[in-house]
N, C-alpha and C positions, 0 to 999 in steps of 0.2 A: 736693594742690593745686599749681599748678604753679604756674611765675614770674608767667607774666601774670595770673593771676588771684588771686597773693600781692598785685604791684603793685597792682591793682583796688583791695584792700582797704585795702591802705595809703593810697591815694588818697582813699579814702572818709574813713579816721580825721584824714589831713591837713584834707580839709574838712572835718570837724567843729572841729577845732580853729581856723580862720578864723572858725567862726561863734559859736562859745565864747572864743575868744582863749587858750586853753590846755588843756593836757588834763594830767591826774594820772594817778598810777599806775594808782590806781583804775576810772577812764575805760577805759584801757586793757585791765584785767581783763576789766571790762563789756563793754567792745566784743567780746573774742576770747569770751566766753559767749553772747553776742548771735548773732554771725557765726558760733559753733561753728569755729573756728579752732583746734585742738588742735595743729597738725605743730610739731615745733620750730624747722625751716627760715624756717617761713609767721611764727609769733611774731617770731622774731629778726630777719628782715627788717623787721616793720612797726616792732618797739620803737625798733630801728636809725633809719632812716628819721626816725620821729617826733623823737627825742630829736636824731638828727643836725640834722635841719631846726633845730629850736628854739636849737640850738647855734650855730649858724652862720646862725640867722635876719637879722643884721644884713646880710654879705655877699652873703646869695641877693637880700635886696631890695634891695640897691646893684646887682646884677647885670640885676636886672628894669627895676627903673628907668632904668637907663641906654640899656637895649634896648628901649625903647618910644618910640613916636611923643610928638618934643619936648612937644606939645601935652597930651600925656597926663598925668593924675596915674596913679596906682597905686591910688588907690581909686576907679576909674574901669572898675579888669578886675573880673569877675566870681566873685566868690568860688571857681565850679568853675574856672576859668580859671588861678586865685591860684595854688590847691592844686596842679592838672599841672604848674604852671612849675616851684614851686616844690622838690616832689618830680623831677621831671627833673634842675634844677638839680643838686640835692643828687647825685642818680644818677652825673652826667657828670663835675663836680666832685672831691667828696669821694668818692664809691665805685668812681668809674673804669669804669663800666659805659660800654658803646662808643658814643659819641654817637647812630648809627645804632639801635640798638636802642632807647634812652632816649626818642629823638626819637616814631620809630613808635611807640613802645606812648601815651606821651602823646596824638598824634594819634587814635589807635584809641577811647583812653578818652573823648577830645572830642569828636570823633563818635556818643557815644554819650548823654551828660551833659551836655556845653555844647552852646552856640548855635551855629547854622547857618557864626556865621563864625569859631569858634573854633579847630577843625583848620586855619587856615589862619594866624590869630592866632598860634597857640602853635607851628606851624611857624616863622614869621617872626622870632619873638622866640628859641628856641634857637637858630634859625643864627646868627642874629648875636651871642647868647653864644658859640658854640663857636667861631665865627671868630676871637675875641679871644682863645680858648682857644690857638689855633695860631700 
């Protein structure tokens, strides 16, 4: 399995976790039995990911919040929406992955999962994370 289609999956377990509000070990067993996810790489990435996000949930939504239209709440984006940020975030942030790469594959998954004007949403909102980044 390769990266981007590790992220994919990670993606997917983030958004379940938006729609559940947490996820347990357990969850996570279920999921890679589910998905058939055996690689050690493809596990350790998504466990990472999840557990990172969760971690550092307080600062990703300070980061989201800040970088959305004044106007906006936060329960206002769309759950698949949530999830890309929020896993980007954590990507650029805490895992140091190349803002460019992080950026594109969110948009790629947006295109695919969210709405029409999402790829263009969640481009909007990490540039103006990373810019703060620099």
């Amino acid at each position: 399995m390769n990266r981007t289609k590790i992220r994919e999956q990670a993606f997917k377990l983030i958004y379940q976790m938006e729609i559940q509000k947490e996820v347990k070990d357990e969850d996570l067993e279920l999921f890679f039995e589910i998905n058939e996810i055996s690689g050690k790489e493809a596990r350790e990435y998504i466990t990472d990911a999840v557990y990172g996000i969760e971690k550092h949930k307080s600062d990703i939504n300070l980061a989201i919040s800040k970088n959305i239209k004044k106007d906006w709440e936060m329960e206002r984006i769309s759950k698949v929406n949530l999830a890309l940020l929020k896993l980007s975030i954590y990507e650029i942030i805490y895992k140091k992955i190349p803002y460019k790469v992080a950026i594109n594959e969110a948009i790629e998954l947006a295109k695919i999962y969210g709405e029409e004007v999402s790829p263009s949403f969640i481009n909007g909102v990490l540039a103006s994370i990373v810019k703060e980044q620099v």
